[in-house]
C-alpha positions in Angstrom: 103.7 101.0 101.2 104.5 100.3 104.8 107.3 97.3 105.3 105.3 95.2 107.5 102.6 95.6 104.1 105.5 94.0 102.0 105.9 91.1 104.7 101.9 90.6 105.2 100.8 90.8 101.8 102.3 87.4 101.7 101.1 86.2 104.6 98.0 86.9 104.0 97.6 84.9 100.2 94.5 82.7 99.8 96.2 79.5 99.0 94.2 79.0 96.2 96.2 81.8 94.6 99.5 80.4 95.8 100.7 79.7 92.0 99.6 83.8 91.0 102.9 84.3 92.6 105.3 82.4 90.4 103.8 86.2 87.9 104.4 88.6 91.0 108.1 86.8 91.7 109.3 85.0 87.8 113.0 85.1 89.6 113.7 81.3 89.1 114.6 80.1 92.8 117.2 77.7 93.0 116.8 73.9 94.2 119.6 74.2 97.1 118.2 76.0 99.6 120.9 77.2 102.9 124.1 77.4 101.3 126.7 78.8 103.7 130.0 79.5 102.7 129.2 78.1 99.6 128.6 74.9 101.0 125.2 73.5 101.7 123.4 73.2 105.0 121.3 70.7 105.4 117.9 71.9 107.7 115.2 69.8 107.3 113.3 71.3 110.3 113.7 74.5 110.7 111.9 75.0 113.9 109.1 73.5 115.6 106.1 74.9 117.2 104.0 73.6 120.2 106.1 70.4 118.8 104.7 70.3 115.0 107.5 70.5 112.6 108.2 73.9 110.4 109.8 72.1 107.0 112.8 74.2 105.2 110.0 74.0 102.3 107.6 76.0 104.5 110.0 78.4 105.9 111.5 78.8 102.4 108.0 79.6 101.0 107.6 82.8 103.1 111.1 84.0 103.5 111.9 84.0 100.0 108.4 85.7 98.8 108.3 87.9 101.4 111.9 88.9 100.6 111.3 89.8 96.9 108.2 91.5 97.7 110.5 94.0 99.4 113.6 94.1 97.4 112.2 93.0 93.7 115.0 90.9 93.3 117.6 93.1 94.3 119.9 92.2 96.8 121.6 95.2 97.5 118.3 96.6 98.9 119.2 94.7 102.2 122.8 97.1 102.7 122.5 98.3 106.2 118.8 97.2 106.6 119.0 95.6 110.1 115.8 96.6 110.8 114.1 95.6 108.6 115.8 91.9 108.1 114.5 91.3 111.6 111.0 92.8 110.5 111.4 90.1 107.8 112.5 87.0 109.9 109.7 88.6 112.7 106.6 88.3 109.7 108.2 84.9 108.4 107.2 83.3 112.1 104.1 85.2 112.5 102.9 83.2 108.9 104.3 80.3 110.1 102.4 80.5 113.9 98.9 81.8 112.3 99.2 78.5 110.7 99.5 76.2 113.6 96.8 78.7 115.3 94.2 78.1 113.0 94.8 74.3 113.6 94.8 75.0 116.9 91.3 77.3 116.9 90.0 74.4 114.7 90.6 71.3 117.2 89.4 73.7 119.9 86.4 73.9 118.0 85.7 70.4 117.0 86.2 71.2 113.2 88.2 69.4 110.7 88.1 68.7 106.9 86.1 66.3 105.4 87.1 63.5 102.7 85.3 65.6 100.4 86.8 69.2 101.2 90.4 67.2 100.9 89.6 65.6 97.8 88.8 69.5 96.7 92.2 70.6 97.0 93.9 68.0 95.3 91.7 68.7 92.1 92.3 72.3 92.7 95.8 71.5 92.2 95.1 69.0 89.6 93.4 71.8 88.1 96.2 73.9 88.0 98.5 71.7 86.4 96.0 71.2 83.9 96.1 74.8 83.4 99.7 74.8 82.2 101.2 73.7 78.7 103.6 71.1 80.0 104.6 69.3 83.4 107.8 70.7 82.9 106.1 74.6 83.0 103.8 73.8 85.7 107.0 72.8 87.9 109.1 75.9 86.6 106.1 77.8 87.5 106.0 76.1 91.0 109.7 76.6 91.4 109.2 80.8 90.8 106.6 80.6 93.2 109.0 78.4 96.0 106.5 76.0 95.9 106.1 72.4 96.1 102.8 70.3 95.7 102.9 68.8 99.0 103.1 72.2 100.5 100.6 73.7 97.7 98.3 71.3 99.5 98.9 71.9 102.9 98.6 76.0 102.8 95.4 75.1 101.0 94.0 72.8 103.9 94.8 75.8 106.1 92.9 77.7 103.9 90.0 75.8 104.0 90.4 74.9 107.6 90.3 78.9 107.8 87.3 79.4 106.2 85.4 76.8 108.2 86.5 78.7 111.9 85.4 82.0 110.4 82.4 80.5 109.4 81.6 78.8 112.8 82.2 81.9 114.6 80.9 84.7 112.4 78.6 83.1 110.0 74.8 83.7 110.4 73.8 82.6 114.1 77.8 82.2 115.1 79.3 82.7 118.4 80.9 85.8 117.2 78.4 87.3 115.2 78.8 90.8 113.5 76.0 92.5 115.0 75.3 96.4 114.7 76.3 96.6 118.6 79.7 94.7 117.5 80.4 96.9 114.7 79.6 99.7 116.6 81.8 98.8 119.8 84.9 97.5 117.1 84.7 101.1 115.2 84.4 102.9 118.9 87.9 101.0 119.7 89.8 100.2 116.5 88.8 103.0 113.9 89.7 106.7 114.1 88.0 109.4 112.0 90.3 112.9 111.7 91.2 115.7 110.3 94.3 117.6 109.9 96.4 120.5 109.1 99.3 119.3 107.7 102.6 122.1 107.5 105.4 119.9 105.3 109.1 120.0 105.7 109.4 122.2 102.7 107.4 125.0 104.2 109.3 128.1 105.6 110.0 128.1 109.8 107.4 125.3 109.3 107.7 124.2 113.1 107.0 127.4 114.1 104.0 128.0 112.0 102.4 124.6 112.8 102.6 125.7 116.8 100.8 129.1 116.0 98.1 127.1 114.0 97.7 124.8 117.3 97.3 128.3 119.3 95.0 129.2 116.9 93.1 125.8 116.9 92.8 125.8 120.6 91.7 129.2 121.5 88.5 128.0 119.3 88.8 129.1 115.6 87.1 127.6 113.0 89.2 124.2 112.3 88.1 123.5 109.1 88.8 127.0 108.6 91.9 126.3 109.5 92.6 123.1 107.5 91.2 125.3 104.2 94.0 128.3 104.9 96.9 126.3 106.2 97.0 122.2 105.3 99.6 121.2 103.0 98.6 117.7 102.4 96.4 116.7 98.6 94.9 113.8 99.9 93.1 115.3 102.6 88.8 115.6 101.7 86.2 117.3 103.4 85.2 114.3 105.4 88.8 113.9 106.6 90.4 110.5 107.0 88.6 107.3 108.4 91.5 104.4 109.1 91.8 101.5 111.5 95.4 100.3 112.4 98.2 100.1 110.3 97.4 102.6 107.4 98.8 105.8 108.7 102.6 106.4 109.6 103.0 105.8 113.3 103.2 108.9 115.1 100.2 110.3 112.9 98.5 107.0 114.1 99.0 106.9 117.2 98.4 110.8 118.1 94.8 110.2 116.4 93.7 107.1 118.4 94.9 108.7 121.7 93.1 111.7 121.5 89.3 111.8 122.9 86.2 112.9 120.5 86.5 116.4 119.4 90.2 116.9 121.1 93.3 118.6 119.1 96.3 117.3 119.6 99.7 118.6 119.9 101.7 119.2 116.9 102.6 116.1 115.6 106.1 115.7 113.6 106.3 113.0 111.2 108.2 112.4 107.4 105.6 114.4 106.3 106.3 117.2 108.7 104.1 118.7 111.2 100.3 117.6 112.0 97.5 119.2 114.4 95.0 116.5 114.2 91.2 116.9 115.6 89.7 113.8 116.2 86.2 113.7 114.5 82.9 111.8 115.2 82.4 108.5 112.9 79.0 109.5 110.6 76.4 106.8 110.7 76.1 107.6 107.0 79.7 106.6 106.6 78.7 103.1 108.7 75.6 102.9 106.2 77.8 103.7 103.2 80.6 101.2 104.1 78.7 98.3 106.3 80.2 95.2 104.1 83.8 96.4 104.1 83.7 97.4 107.7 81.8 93.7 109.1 84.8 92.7 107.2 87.4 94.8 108.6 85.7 93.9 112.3 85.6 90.0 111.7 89.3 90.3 110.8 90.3 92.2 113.6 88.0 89.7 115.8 90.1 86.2 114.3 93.4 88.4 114.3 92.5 88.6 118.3 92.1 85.2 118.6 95.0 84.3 116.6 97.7 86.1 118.9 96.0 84.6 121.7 96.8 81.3 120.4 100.3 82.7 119.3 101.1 84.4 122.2 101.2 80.7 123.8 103.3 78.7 121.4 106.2 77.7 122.3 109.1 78.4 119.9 112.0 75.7 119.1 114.8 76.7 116.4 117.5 74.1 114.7 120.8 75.2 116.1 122.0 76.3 113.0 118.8 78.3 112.3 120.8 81.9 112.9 123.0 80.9 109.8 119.1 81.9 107.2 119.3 85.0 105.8 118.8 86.9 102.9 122.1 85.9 101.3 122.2 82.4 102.1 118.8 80.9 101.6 117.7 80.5 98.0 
């Protein structure tokens, strides 16, 4: 799994699975929460954004499950790992903004929650205690998951507020509505269908091989006669690989969407080792095939635009001692 798929499987969570975490994390997170030096720091606010408050219970809530999600509970995982702390602290704000920016998209569009949708998640929640054996296991179970009720209920409000802008702009009749001509343009722009021949690392004067292959490619042989004699990599079908962003390791990525329809590209060196990627027409029988997943991947992509438009636009305002969170000191 990528890193930033660690980071965004939590930022992505429906809150009404927020408590399914407390299984995925069962670490027992600790009450005091920025201990430095072994002494406590108290931090309130974290940060604030466009103004509105980030509590230490919100920022807690994503640091620390999107820190297990990549280490499993293992500390030592974070030796050397500048990288990818900032990756962490980077995805931690990006949950924290989306928030604000589906507040934002839902004043903008004259939506809010009703009595009745607010009264829903407090018997969601009141379901979910019900659910346990014991108040005492419902709170250890909301203390695995770095929970608390008041902030169980306001990622669920977010939720729903969510669900209503997707609704308003994508729903039958919506402003943004899926049409064939969207889905069309979206897989045009965002999707890449390829295939490859792929020499690995292990393979004898490997570099050398994948440029004669390219030769080869170029000068107008067969390719998938090519990928049948030479490609090195099991996962690879007949139809090739269809992907949008984020699925593929960079270079391999970003090779396949900069090439034109029917183009080769160069040789392409990745972990995997060297790539010749042809860039392949997307089948209207792989459209028909896949139409729900693929409205779905579109309106995603569509709300994702308009969420790092918002984003893009906050201003950002961090507690002074805000550079003293990280992975050993919060808890």
């Amino acid at each position: 799994m990528h890193l930033s798929q660690h980071f965004q499987r939590v930022a992505a969570v429906g809150a009404a699975s927020l408590l399914t975490l407390a299984a995925l994390t069962g670490c027992g997170a600790k009450n005091s929460p920025l201990v430095v030096d072994g002494k406590g720091v108290s931090m309130p606010v974290v940060m604030t954004i466009d103004g509105d408050k980030v509590s230490m219970d919100e920022y807690r809530y994503y640091f620390l499950n999107m820190k297990y999600g990549y280490d499993n509970g293992d500390d030592t995982a974070w030796e050397g790992q500048d990288e990818v702390r900032a990756q962490l602290s980077d995805y931690v704000l990006k949950a924290l903004q989306s928030n604000r920016a589906i507040r934002a998209l839902a004043d903008e569009y004259g939506l809010s929650l009703s009595d009745e949708e607010k009264a829903s998640a407090d018997s969601q929640l009141a379901s979910v205690k019900e659910s346990y054996d014991s108040e005492e296991a419902f709170q250890e179970a909301m203390t695995s998951a770095y929970l608390t009720e008041d902030l169980y209920l306001q990622l669920m409000q977010t939720s729903y507020l969510q669900q209503k802008v997707e609704n308003h702009l994508f729903g039958e009749g919506g402003t943004m509505e899926v049409t064939d001509e969207v889905l069309g343009e979206f897989l045009q722009k965002r999707y890449a269908h390829v295939s490859h021949v792929l020499v690995t690392n292990e393979t004898e004067n490997a570099e050398a091989l994948s440029q004669e292959i390219l030769e080869r490619a170029r000068s107008g042989e067969d390719f998938a006669t090519l990928v049948s004699q030479y490609n090195e990599d099991p996962g690879l079908t007949e139809d090739g690989y269809y992907f949008g962003p984020g699925e593929m390791v960079e270079e391999f990525e970003d090779a396949s969407f900069a090439l034109a329809e029917g183009e080769i590209s160069d040789v392409v060196k990745t972990s995997y080792g060297y790539h010749i990627i042809k860039k392949l027409p997307i089948d209207q029988s792989y459209i028909d095939e896949n139409h729900d997943s693929l409205v779905t991947a579109c309106k995603d992509a569509l709300f994702n635009d308009l969420l790092e438009e918002k984003i893009s636009k906050q201003e950002v305002t961090y507690n002074k001692n805000y550079d003293k969170i990280s992975v050993e000191t919060l808890h």
